[in-house]
PyMOL CGO cylinders between C-alpha atoms (Angstrom):
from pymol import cmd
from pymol.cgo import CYLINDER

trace = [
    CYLINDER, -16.78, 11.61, -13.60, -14.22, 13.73, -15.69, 0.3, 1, 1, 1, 1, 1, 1,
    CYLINDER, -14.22, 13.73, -15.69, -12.77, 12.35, -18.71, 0.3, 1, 1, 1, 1, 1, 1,
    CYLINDER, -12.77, 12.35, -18.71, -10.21, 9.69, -17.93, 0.3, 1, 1, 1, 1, 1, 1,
    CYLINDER, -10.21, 9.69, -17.93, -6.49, 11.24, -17.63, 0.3, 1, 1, 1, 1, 1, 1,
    CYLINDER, -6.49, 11.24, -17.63, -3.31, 8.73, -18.88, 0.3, 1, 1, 1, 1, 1, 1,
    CYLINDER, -3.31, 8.73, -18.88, -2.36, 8.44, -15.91, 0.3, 1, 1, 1, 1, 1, 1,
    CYLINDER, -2.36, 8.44, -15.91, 1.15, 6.58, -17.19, 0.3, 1, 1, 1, 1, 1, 1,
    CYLINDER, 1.15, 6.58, -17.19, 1.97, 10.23, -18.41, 0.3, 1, 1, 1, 1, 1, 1,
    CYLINDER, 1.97, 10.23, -18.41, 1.86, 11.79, -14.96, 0.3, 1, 1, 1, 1, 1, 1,
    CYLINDER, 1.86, 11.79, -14.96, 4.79, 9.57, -13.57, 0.3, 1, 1, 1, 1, 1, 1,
    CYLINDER, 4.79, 9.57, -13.57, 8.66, 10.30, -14.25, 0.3, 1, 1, 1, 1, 1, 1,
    CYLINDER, 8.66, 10.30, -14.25, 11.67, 8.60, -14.48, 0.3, 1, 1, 1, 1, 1, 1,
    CYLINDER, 11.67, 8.60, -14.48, 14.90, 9.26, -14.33, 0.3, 1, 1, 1, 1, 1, 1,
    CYLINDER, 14.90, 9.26, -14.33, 17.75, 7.09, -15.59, 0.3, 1, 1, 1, 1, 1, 1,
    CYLINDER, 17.75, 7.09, -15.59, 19.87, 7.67, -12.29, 0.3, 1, 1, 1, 1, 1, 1,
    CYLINDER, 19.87, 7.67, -12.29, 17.12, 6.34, -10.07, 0.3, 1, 1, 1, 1, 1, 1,
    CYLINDER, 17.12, 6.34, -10.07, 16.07, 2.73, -9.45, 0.3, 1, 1, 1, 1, 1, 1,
    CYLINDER, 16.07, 2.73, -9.45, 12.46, 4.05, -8.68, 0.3, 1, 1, 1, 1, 1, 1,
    CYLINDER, 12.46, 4.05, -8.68, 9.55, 6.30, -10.68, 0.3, 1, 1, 1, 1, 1, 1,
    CYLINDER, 9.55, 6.30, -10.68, 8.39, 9.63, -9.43, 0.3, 1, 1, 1, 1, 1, 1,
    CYLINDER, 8.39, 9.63, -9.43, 4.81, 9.95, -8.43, 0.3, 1, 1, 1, 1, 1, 1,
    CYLINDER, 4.81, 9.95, -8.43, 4.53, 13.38, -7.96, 0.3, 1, 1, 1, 1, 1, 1,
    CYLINDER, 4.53, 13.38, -7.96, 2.94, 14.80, -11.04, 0.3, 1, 1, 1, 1, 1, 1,
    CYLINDER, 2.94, 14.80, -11.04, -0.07, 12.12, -10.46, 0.3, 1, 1, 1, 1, 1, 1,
    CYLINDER, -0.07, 12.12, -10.46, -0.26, 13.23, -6.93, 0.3, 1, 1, 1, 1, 1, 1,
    CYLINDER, -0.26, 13.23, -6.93, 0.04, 16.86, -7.60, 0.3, 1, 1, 1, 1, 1, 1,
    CYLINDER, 0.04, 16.86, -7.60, -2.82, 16.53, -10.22, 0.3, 1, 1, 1, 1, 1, 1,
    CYLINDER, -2.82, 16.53, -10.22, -6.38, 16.84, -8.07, 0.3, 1, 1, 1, 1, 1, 1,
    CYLINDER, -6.38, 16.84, -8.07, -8.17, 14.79, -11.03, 0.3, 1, 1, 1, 1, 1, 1,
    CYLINDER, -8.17, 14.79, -11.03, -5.51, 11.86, -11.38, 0.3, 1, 1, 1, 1, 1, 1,
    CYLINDER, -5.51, 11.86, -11.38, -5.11, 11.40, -8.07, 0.3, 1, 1, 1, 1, 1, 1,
    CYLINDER, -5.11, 11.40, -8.07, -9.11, 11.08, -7.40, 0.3, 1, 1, 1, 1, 1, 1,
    CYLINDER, -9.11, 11.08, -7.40, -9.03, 8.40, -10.26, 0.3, 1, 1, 1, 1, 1, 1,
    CYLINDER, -9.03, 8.40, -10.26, -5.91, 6.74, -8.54, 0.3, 1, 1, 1, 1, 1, 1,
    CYLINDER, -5.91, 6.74, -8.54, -7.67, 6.61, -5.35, 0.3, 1, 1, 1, 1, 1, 1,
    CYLINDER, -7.67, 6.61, -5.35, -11.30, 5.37, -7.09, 0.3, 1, 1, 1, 1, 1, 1,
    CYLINDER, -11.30, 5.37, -7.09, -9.26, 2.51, -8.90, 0.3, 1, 1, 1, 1, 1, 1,
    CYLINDER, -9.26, 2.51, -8.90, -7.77, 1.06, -5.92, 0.3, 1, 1, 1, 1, 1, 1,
    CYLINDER, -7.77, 1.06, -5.92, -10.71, 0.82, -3.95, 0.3, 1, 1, 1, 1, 1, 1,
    CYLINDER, -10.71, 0.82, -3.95, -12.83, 0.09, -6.22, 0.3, 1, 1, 1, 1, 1, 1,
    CYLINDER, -12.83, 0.09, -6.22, -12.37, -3.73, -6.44, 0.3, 1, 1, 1, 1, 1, 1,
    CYLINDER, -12.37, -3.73, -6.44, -12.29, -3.64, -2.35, 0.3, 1, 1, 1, 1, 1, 1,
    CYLINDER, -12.29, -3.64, -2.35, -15.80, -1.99, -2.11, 0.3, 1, 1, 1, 1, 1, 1,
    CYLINDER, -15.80, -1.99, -2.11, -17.96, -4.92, -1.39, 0.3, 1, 1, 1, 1, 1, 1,
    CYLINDER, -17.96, -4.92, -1.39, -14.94, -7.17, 0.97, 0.3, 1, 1, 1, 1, 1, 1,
    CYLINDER, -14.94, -7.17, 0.97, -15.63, -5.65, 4.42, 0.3, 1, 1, 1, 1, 1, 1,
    CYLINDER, -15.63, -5.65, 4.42, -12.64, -3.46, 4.97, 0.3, 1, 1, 1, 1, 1, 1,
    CYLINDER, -12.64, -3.46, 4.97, -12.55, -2.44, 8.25, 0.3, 1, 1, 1, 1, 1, 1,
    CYLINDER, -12.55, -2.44, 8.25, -9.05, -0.41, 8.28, 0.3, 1, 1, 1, 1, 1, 1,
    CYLINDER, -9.05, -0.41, 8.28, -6.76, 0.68, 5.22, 0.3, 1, 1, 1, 1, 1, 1,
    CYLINDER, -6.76, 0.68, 5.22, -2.97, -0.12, 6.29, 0.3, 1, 1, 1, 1, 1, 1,
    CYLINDER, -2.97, -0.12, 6.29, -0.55, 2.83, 4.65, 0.3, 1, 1, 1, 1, 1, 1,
    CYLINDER, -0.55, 2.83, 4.65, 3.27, 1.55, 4.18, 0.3, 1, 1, 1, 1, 1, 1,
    CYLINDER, 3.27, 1.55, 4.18, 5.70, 4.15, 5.15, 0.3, 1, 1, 1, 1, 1, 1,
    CYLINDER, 5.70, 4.15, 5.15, 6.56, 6.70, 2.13, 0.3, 1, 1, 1, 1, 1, 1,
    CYLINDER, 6.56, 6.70, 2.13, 3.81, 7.34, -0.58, 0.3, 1, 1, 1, 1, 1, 1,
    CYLINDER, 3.81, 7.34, -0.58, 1.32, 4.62, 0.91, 0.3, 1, 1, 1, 1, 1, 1,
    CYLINDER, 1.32, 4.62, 0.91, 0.42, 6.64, 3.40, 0.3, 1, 1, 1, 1, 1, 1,
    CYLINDER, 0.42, 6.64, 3.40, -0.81, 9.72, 1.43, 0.3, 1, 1, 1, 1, 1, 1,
    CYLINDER, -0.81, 9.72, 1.43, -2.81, 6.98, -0.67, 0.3, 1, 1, 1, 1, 1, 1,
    CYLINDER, -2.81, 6.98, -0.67, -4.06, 4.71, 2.43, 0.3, 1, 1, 1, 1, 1, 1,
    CYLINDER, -4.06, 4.71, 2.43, -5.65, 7.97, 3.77, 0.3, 1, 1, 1, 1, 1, 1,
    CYLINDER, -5.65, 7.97, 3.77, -7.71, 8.86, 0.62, 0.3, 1, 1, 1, 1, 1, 1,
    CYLINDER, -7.71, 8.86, 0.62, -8.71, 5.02, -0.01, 0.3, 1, 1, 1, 1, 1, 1,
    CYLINDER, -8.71, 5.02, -0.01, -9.82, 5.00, 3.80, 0.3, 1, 1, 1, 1, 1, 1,
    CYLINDER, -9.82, 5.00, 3.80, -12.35, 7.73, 2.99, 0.3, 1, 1, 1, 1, 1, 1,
    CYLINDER, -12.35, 7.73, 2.99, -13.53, 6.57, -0.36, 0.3, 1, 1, 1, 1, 1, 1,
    CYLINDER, -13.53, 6.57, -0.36, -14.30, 2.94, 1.91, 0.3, 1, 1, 1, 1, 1, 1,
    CYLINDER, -14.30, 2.94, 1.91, -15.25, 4.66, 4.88, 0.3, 1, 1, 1, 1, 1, 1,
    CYLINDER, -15.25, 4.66, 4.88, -12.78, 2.49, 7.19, 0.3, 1, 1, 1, 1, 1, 1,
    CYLINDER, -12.78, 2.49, 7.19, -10.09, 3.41, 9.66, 0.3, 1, 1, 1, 1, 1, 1,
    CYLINDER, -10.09, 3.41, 9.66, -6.48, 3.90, 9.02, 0.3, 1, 1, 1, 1, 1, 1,
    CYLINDER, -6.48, 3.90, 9.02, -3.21, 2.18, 10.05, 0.3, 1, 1, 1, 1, 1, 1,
    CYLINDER, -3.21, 2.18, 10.05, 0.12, 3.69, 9.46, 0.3, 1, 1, 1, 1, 1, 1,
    CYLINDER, 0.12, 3.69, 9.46, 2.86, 1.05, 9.12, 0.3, 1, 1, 1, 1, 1, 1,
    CYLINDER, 2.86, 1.05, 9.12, 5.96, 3.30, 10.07, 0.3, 1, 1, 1, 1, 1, 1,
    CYLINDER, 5.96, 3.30, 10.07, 9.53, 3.66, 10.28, 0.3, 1, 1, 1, 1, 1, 1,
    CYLINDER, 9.53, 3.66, 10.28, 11.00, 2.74, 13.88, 0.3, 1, 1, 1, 1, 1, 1,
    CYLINDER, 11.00, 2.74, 13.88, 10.72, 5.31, 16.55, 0.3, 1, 1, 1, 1, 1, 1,
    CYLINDER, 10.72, 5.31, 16.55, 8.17, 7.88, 14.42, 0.3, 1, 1, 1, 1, 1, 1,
    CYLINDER, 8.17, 7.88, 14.42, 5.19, 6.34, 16.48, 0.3, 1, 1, 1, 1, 1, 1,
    CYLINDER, 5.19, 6.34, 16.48, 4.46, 8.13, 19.64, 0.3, 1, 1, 1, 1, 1, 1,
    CYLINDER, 4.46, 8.13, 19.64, 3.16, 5.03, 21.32, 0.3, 1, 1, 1, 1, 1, 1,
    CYLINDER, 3.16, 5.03, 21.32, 3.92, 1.01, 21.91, 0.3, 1, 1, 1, 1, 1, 1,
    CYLINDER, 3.92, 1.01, 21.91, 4.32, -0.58, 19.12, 0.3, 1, 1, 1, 1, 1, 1,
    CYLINDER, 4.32, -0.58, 19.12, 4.91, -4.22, 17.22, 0.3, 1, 1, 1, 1, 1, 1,
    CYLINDER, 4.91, -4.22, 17.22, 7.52, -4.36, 14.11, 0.3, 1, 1, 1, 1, 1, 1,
    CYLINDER, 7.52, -4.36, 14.11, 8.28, -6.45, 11.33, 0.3, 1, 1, 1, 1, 1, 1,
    CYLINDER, 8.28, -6.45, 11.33, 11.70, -6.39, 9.33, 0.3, 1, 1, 1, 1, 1, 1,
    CYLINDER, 11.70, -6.39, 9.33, 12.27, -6.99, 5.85, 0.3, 1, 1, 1, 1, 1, 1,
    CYLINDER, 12.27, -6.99, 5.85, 15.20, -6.35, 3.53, 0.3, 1, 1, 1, 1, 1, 1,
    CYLINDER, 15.20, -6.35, 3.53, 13.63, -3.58, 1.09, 0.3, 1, 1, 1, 1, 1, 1,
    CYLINDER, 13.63, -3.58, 1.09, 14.32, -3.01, -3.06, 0.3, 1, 1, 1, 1, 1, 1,
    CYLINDER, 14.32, -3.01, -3.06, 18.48, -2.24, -2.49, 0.3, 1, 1, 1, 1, 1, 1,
    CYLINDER, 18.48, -2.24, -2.49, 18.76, -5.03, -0.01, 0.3, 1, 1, 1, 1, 1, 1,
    CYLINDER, 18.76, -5.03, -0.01, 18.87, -3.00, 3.16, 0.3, 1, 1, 1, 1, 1, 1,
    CYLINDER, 18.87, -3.00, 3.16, 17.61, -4.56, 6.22, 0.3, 1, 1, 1, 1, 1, 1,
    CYLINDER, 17.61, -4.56, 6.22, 14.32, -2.29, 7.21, 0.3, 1, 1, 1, 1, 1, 1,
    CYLINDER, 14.32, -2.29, 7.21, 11.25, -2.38, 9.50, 0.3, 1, 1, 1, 1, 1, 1,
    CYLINDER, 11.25, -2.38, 9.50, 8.30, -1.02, 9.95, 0.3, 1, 1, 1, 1, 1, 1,
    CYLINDER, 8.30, -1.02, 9.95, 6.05, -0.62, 13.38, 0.3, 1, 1, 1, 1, 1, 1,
    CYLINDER, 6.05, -0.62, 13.38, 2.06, 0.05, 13.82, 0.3, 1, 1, 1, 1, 1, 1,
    CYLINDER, 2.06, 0.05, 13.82, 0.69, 1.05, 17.00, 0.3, 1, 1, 1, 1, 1, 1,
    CYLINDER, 0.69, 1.05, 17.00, 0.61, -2.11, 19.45, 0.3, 1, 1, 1, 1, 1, 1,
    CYLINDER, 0.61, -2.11, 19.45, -3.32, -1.38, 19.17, 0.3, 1, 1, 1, 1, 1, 1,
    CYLINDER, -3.32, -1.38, 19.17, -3.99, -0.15, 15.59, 0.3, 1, 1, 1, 1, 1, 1,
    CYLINDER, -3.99, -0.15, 15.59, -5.80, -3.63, 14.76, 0.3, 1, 1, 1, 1, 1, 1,
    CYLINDER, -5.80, -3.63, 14.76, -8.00, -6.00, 16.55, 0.3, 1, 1, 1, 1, 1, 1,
    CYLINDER, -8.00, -6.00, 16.55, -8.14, -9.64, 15.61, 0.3, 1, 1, 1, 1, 1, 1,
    CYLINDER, -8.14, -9.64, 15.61, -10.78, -9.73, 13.25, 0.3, 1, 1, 1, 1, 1, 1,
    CYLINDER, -10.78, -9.73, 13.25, -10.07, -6.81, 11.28, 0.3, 1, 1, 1, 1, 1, 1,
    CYLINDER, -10.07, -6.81, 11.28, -10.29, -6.94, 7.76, 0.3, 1, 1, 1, 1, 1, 1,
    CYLINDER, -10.29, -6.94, 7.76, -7.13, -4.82, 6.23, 0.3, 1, 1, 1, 1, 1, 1,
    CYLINDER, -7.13, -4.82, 6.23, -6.60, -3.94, 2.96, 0.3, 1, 1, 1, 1, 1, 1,
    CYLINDER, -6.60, -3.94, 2.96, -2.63, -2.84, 2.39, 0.3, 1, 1, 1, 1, 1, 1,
    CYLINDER, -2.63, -2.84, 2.39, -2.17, 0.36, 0.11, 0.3, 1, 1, 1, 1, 1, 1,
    CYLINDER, -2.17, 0.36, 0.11, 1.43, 1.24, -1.23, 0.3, 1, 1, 1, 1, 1, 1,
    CYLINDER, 1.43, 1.24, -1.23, 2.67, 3.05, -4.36, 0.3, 1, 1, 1, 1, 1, 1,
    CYLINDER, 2.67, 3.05, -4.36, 4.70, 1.01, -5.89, 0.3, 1, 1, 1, 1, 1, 1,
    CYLINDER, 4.70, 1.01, -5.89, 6.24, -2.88, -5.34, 0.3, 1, 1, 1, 1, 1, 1,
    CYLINDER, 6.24, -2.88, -5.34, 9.57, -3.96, -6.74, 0.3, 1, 1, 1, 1, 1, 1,
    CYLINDER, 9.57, -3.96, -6.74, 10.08, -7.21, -4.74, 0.3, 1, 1, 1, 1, 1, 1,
    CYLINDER, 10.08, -7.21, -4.74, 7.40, -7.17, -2.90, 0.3, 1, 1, 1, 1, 1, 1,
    CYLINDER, 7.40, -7.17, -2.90, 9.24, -7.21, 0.72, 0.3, 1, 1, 1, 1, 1, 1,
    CYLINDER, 9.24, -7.21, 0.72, 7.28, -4.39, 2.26, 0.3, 1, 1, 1, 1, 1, 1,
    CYLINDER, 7.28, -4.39, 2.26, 3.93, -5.86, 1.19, 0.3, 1, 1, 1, 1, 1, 1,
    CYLINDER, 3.93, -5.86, 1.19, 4.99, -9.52, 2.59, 0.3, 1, 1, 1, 1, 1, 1,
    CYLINDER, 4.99, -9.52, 2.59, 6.43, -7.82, 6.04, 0.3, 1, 1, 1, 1, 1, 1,
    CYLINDER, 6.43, -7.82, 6.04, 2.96, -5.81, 6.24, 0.3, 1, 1, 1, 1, 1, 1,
    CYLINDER, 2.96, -5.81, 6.24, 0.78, -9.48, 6.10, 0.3, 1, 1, 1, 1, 1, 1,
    CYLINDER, 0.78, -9.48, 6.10, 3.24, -11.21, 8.41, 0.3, 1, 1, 1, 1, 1, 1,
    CYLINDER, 3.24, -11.21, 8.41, 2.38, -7.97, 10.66, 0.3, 1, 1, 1, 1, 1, 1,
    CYLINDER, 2.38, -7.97, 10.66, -1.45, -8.00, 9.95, 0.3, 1, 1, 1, 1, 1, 1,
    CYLINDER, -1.45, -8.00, 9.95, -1.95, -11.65, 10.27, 0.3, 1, 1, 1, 1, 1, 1,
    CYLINDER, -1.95, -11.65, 10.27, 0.49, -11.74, 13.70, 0.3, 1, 1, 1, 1, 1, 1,
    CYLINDER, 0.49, -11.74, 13.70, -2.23, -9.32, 14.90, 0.3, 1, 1, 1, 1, 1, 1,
    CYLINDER, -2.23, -9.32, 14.90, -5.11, -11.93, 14.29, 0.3, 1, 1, 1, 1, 1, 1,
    CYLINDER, -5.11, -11.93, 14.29, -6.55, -9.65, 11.18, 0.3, 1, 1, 1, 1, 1, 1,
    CYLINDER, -6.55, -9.65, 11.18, -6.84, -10.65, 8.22, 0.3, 1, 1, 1, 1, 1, 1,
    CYLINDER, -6.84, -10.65, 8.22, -4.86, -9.52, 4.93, 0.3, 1, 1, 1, 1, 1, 1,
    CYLINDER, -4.86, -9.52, 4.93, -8.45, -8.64, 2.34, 0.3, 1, 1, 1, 1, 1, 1,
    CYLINDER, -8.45, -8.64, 2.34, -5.37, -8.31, -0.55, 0.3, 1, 1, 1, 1, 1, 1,
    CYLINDER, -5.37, -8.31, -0.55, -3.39, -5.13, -1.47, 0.3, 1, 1, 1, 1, 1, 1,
    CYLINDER, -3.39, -5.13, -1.47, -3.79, -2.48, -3.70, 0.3, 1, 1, 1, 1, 1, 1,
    CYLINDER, -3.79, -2.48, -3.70, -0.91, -0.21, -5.25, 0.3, 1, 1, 1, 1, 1, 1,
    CYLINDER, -0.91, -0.21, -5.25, -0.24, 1.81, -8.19, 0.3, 1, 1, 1, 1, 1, 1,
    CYLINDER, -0.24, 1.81, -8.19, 2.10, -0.61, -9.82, 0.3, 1, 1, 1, 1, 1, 1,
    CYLINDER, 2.10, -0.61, -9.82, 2.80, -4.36, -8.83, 0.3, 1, 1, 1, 1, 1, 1,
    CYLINDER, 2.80, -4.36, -8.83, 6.24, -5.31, -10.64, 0.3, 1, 1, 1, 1, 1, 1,
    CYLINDER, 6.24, -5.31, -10.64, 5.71, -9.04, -12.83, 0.3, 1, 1, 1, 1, 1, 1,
    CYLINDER, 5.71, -9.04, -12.83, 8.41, -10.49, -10.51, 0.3, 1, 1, 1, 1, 1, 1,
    CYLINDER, 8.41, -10.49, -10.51, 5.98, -9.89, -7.16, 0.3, 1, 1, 1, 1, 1, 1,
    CYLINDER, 5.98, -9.89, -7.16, 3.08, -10.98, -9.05, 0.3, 1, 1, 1, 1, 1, 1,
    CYLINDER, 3.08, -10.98, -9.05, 4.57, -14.41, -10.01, 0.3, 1, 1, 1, 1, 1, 1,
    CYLINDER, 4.57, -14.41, -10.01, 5.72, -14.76, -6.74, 0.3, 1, 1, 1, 1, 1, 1,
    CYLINDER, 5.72, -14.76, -6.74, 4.55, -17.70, -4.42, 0.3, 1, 1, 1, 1, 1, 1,
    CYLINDER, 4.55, -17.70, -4.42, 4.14, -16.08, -1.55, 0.3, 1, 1, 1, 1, 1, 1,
    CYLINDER, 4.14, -16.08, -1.55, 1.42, -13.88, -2.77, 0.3, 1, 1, 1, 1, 1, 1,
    CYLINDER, 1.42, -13.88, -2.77, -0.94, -16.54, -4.36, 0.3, 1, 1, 1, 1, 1, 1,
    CYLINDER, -0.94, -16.54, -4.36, -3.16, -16.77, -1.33, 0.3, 1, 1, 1, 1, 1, 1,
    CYLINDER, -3.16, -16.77, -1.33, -3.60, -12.73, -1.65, 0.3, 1, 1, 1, 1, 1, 1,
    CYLINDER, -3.60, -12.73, -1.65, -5.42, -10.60, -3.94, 0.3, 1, 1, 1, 1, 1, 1,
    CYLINDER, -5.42, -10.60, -3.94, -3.16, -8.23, -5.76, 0.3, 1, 1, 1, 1, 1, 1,
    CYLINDER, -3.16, -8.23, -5.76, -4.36, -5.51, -7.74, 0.3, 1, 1, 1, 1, 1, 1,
    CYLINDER, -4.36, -5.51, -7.74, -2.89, -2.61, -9.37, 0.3, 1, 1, 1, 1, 1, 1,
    CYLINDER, -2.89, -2.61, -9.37, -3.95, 0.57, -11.12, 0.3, 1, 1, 1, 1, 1, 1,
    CYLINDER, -3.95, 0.57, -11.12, -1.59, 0.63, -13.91, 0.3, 1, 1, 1, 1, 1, 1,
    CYLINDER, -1.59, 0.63, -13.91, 1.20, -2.18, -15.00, 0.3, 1, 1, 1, 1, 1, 1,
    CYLINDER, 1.20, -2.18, -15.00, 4.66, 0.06, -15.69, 0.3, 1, 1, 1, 1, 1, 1,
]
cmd.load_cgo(trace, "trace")
């Protein structure tokens, strides 16, 4: 492997904005290969059978983790973008808007064993609304992986049952 690359260096932030720019990390072929190997990396040996992507920068992610793990995908998407039936979940995301997401009505069989990739968690809505989807579906929820997992969502209860890692803490 190449030398390691800071990969804290590669994100921006802007005073304005309640949220970090990934862009530089994802633009960079090397930091975005060790981005991919560090979330999957603790998932290797747990059985994943499909990778579910949350709407936005999770799904660019989800897509290389489901390679490195050689599993299927799911796309967890905004209403209506799915050309097919599909089951929701809503949640109220970061600024308190009420949001959903849907999967295709046959994206996961019970027994599935998902692993949930996302960039970044401030509250840790999305990743709650994506179990309460999984687990609905008779899967289970192997734990979640993201780039950054705020303090607040890792103290909170309803993610002591899960496995929660993260590639960098911001």
């Amino acid at each position: 492997m190449k030398k390691s690359i800071d990969l804290r260096q590669l994100i921006r932030e802007r005073p304005d904005k309640r949220r970090c720019d990934l862009t530089p990390l994802f633009g960079n072929a090397e930091a975005l290969r060790q981005t991919v190997l560090h979330i999957a990396e603790p998932f290797r040996m747990k059985g994943v059978t499909k990778v579910a992507g949350l709407e936005g920068m999770g799904l660019a992610l989800a897509g290389a983790v489901a390679q490195e793990l050689r599993s299927g995908l799911v796309l967890f998407r905004k209403p209506g973008l799915l050309a097919w039936d599909t089951h929701s979940v809503t949640f109220a995301d970061y600024t308190g808007e009420s949001k959903a997401f849907e999967i295709a009505s046959d994206a996961l069989a019970p027994g599935d064993r998902v692993l949930v990739v996302d960039d970044w968690t401030e509250t840790g809505s999305q990743l709650q609304a994506a179990f309460q989807m999984i687990e609905r579906q008779r899967a289970t929820v192997v734990g979640a992986a993201l780039v950054n997992i705020d303090p607040a969502v890792r103290r909170d209860p309803r993610f002591r049952s899960y496995e929660l890692r993260a590639v960098l803490e911001y």
